[in-house]
C-alpha positions in Angstrom: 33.4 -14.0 -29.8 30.5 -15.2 -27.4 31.6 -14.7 -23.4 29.5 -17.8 -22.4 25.9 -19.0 -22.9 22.2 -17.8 -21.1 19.7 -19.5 -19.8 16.6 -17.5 -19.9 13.4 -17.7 -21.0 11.1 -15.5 -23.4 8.6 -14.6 -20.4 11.5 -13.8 -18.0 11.7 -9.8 -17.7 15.1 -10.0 -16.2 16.7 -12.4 -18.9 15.9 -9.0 -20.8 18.0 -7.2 -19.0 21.1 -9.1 -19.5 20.6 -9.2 -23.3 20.0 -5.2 -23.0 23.2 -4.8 -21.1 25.0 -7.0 -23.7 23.3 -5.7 -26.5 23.8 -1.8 -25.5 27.6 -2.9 -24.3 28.5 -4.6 -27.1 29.1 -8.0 -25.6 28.4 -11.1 -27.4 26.3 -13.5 -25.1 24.6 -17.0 -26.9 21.2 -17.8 -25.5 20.2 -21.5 -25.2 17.3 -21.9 -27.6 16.7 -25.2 -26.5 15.9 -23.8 -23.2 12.6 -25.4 -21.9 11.5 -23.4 -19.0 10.4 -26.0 -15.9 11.8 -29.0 -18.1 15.3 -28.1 -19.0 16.1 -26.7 -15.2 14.7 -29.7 -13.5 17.3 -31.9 -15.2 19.7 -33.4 -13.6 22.4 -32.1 -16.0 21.0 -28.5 -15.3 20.8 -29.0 -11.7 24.5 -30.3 -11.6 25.2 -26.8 -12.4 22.7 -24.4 -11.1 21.3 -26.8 -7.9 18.7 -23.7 -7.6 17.3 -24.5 -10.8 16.5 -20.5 -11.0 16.9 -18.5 -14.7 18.4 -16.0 -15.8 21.4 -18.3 -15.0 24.9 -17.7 -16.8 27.7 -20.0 -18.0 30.9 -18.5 -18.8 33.3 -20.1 -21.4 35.6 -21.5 -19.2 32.9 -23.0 -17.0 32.3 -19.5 -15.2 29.1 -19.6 -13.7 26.5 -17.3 -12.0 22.9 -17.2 -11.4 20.7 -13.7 -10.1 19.9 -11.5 -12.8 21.2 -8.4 -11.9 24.8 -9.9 -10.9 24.7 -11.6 -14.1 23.8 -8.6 -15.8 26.6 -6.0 -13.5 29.5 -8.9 -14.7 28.5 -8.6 -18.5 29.0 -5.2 -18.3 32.0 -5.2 -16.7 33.6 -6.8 -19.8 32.3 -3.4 -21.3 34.1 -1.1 -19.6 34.0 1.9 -22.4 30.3 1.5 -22.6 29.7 3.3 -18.9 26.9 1.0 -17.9 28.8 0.6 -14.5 29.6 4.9 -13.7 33.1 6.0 -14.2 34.2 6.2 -10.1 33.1 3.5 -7.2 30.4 6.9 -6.5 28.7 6.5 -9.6 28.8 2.6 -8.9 26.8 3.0 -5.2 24.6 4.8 -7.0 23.7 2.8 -9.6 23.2 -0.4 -7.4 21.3 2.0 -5.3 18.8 2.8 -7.8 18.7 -1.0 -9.7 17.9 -2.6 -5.7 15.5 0.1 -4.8 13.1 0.0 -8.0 13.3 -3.9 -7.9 12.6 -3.8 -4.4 10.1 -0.7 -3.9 8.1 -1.4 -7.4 8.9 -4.6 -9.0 8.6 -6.6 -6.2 5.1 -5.1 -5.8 3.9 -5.8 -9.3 5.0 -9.5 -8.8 2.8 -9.7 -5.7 -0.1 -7.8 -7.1 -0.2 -10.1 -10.5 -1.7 -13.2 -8.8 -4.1 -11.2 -6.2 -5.8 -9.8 -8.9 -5.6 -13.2 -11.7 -7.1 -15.5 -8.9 -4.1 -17.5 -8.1 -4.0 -16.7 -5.0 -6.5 -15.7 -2.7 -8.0 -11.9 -2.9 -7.1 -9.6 -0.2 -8.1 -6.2 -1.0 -6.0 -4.6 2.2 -3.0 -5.9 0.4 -4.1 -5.2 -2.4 -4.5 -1.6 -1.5 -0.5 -1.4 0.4 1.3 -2.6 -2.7 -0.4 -0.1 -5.0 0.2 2.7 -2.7 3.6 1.8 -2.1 4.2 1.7 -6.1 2.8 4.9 -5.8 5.6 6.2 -3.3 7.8 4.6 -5.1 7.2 6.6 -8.3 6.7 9.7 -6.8 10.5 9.2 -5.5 11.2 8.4 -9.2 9.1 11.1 -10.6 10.9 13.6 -8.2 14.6 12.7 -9.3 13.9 12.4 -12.9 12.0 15.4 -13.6 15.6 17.3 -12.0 17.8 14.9 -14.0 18.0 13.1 -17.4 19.0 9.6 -16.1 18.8 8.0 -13.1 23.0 8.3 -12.8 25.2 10.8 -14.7 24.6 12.1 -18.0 24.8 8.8 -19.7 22.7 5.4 -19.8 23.4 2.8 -16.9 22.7 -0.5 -16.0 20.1 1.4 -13.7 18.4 2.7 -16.4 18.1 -0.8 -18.5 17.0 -2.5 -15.2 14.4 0.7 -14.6 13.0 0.1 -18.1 12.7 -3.7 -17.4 10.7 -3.2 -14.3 8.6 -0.1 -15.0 8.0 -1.7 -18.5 6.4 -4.7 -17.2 4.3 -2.9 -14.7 2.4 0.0 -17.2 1.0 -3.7 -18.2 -0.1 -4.6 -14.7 -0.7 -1.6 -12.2 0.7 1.7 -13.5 -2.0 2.5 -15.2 -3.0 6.0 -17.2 -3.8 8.5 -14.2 -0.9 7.6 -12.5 0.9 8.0 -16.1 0.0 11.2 -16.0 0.9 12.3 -12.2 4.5 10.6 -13.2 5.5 12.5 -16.6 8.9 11.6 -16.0 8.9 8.2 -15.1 7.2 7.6 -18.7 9.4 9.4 -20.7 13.0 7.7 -19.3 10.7 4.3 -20.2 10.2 5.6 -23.8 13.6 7.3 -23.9 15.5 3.8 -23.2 13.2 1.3 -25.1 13.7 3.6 -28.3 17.4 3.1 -28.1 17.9 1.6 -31.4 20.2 -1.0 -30.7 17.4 -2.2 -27.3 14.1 -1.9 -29.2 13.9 -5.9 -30.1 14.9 -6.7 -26.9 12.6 -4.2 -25.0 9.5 -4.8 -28.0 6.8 -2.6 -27.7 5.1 -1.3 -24.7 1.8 -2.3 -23.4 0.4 0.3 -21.5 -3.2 -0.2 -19.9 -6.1 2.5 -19.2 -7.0 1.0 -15.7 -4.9 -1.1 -13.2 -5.9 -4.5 -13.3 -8.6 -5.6 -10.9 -9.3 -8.8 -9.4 -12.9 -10.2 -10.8 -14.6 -12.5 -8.0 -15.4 -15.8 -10.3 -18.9 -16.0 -11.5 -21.0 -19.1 -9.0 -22.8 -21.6 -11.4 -26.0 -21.6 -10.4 -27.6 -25.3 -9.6 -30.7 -26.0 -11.4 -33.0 -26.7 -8.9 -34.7 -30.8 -9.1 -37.9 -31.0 -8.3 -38.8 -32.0 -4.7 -40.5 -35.4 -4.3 -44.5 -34.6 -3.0 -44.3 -35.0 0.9 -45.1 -37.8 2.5 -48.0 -37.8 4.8 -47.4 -36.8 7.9 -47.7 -39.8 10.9 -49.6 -37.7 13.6 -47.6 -38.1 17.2 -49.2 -37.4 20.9 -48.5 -34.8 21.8 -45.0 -34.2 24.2 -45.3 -33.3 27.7 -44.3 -29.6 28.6 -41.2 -31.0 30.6 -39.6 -32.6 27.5 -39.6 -29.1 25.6 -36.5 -28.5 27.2 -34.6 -30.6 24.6 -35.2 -28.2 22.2 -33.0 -25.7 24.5 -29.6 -25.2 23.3 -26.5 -26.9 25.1 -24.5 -24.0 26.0 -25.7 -20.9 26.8 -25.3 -18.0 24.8 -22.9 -15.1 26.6 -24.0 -12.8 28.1 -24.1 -9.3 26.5 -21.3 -6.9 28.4 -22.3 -4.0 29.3 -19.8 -0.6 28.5 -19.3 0.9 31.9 -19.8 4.3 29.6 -23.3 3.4 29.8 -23.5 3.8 33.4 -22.6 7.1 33.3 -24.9 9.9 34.3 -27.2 11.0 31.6 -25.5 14.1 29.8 -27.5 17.1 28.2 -24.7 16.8 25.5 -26.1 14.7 22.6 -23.5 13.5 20.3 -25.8 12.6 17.4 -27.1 16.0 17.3 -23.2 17.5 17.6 -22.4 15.0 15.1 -24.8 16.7 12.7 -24.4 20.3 13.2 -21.0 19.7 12.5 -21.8 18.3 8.9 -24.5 21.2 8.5 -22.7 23.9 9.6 -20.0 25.9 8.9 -17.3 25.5 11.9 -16.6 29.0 12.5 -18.6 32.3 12.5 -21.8 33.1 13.6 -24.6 30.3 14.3 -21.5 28.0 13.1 -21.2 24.8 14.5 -18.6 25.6 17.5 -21.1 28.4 18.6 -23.6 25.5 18.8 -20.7 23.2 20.5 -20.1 26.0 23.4 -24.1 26.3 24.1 -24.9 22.4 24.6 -21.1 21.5 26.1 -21.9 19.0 29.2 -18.2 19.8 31.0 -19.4 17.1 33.2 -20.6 14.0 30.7 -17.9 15.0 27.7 -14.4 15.7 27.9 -11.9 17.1 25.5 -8.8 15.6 24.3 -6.0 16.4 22.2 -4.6 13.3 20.4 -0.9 13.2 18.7 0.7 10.5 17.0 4.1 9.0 18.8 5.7 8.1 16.1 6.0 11.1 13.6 9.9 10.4 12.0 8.4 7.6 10.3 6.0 9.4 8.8 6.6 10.4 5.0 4.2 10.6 2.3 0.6 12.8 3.0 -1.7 10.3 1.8 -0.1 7.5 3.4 -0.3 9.2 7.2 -4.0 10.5 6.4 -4.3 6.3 5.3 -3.0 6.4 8.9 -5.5 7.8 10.2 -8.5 6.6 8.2 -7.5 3.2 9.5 -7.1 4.5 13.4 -11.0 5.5 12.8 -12.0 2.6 11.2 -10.8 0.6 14.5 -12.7 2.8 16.8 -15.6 1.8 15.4 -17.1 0.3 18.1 -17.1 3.6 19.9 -18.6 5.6 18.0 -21.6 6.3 20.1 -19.0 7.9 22.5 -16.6 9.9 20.4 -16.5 12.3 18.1 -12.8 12.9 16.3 -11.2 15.2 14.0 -7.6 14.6 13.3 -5.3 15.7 10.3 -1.8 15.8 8.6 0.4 19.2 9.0 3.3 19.5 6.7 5.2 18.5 4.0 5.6 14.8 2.3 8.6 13.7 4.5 8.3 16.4 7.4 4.6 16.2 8.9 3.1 15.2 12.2 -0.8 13.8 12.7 -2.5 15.8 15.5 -5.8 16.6 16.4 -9.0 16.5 18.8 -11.7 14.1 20.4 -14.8 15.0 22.0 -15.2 11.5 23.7 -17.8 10.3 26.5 -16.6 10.6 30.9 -13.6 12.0 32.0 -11.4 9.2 31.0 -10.0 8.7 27.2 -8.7 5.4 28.1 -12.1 3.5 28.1 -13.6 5.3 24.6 -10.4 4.4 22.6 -8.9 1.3 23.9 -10.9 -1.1 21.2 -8.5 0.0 18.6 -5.5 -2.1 18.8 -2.8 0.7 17.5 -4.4 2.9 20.7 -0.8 3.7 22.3 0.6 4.7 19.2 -0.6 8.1 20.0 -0.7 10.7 23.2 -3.4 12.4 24.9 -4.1 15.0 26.9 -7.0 16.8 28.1 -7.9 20.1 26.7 -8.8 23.1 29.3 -11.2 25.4 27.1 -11.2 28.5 29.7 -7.0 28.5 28.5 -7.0 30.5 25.4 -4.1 28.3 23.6 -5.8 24.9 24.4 -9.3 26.7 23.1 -7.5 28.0 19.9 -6.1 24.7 19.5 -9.2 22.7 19.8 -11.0 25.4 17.4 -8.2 25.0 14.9 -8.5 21.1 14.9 -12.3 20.8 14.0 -12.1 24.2 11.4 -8.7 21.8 9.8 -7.3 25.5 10.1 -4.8 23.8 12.9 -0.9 25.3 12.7 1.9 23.6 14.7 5.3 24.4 14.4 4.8 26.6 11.5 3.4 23.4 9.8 0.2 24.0 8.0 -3.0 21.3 8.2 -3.5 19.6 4.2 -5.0 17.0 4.9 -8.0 15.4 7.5 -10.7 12.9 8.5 -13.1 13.2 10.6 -14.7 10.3 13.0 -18.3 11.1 13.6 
């Protein structure tokens, strides 16, 4: 006997879920095939039920009701109780809400945003763009990481987490997870194929698209005007000619600003040049002989350059590699309009989830303040001047631009330079 009736609608991915859970828990559940999606829940008899007008939404037989997929989809298994789509202990229960929430938050959500960046229904931003795919990437790596060590995501057994991952990761091997991250996330893929073979789930589930490339947004094509014909010019009524003095209407109405001038200018002229530094750097290898910090130590202006170490605040937060060397990439990009001044080289040392960002500048006068405070995020890190004639501030320095650096007993594996 039916528990109550669904509202859902063949498009929505987390109606599926609640007729996997039903299905795989044997629990009868009637869908409304009358359901009109944005007709039937603007009705005034819907609305006297649901007032949110949102699907999946769930009506039990005595007049029960719920809306919110996954609460919908936690109470229909609950009337399964033998099926263990809920754990067997409250621990197993934690866990599996953990796991639903954090691949619907940390993933899902994601591939809802991404869907209308890249079809044009909202505007483009490629920033964001960029944040929610590495974030899906984090997000399977976590994924990747616990599945490769275990069959499901809880226990030994399928659980609602596993028909709610299938849901989600199912929808987005359509959208962004694409075949090279496939192939970086073995695991991820075969749970996906392992729960939308189940027998009893594969008409729900229905076959998997997978894509070769991540969608990308496609800037609309501009329809190009034909061009009408310009009417012959009419001849041209000579005037006398204006008086010097009335030139001056031709002079715009508000001055244009004045230019300021970088107090780093003013500065001395230095025997250091940073173009040429810049460029032995690239050419050269760092260390050994007629190596690029042999040519650093010969044309070293002590007086017109400084040397700085430079270490992020805020390492705890930090957690996967690529995402703090994004970190830093970004730090560079905002220093842009020093780049005259500075020269940088900066990297990750660690472990995903235990690293720090450290490095050194080579930046113009004896202040830092003035080179690196037109980046915005500047006091997110510390600095301190580097003494070269102190063998542990020299090694350090050397360490930093040969991205041989060790601190800690963490190792460098990743970098960027500014130059």
């Amino acid at each position: 006997m039916s528990v109550g009736t669904l509202y859902t609608s063949p498009g929505d991915k987390t109606g599926k879920l609640i007729k996997a859970i039903a299905a795989f828990g044997g629990v009868s559940v009637d869908v409304d095939a009358n359901y009109k999606h944005m007709e039937t829940n603007k009705t005034p008899e819907f609305l006297a039920k649901f007032p949110h007008g949102k699907i999946p939404a769930f009506e039990g037989k005595g007049g029960f009701r719920l809306f919110e997929a996954v609460v919908i989809a936690k109470y229909i298994a609950s009337l399964a109780p033998n099926s263990g789509l809920l754990g067997t202990s409250a621990t197993d229960a934690a866990l599996i809400d953990q796991w639903t929430h954090f691949i619907e938050l940390e993933f899902d959500l994601q591939t809802t945003m991404i869907t209308p960046l890249v079809n044009g229904r909202i505007p483009y931003i490629k920033p964001l763009h960029n944040i929610l795919l590495e974030r899906q990437e984090r997000t399977l790596t976590t994924l990747n990481k616990h599945l490769t060590e275990n069959t499901y995501l809880v226990g030994e057994r399928i659980t609602l987490a596993d028909l709610a991952f299938a849901v989600y990761i199912q929808r987005g091997v359509s959208i962004s997870f694409d075949a090279p991250l496939r192939a970086k996330f073995p695991a991820v893929v075969r749970l996906l194929e392992t729960i939308v073979n189940q027998p009893q789930l594969k008409d729900i589930y229905g076959e998997t698209t997978y894509i070769e490339k991540s969608l990308q947004f496609t800037p609309p094509v501009k329809e190009k005007k034909e061009k009408e014909p310009k009417p012959a010019p009419a001849p041209k009524e000579k005037k006398p000619k204006a008086k010097e003095v009335e030139e001056d209407d031709d002079e715009p109405l508000v001055p244009a600003e004045p230019k300021v001038k970088n107090p780093l200018d003013d500065l001395p002229k230095s025997s250091l040049n940073l173009e040429d530094w810049k460029r032995a750097y690239s050419n050269k290898d760092t260390r050994g002989k007629d190596g690029a910090l042999e040519w650093f130590y010969e044309h070293f202006d002590k007086e017109g350059y400084s040397l700085w170490r430079v270490d992020f605040k805020y390492n705890n937060e930090l957690t996967q590699i690529f995402m703090s060397s994004n970190q830093i990439g970004g730090f560079f990009n905002r220093l842009e309009a020093s780049r005259k001044y500075l020269f940088g080289s900066m990297g990750v040392l660690g472990q995903a989830n235990d690293s720090v960002i450290s490095g050194a500048l080579i930046a113009r006068g004896q202040d830092i303040a003035p080179v690196i405070n037109v980046a915005p995020d500047w006091e997110s890190y510390s600095y301190a001047k580097i003494d070269i004639s102190d063998p542990a501030q020299k090694e350090f320095f050397e360490g930093a631009l040969a991205w041989d650096l060790k601190i800690d007993g963490k190792e460098w594996v990743d970098g960027k330079n500014f130059k």
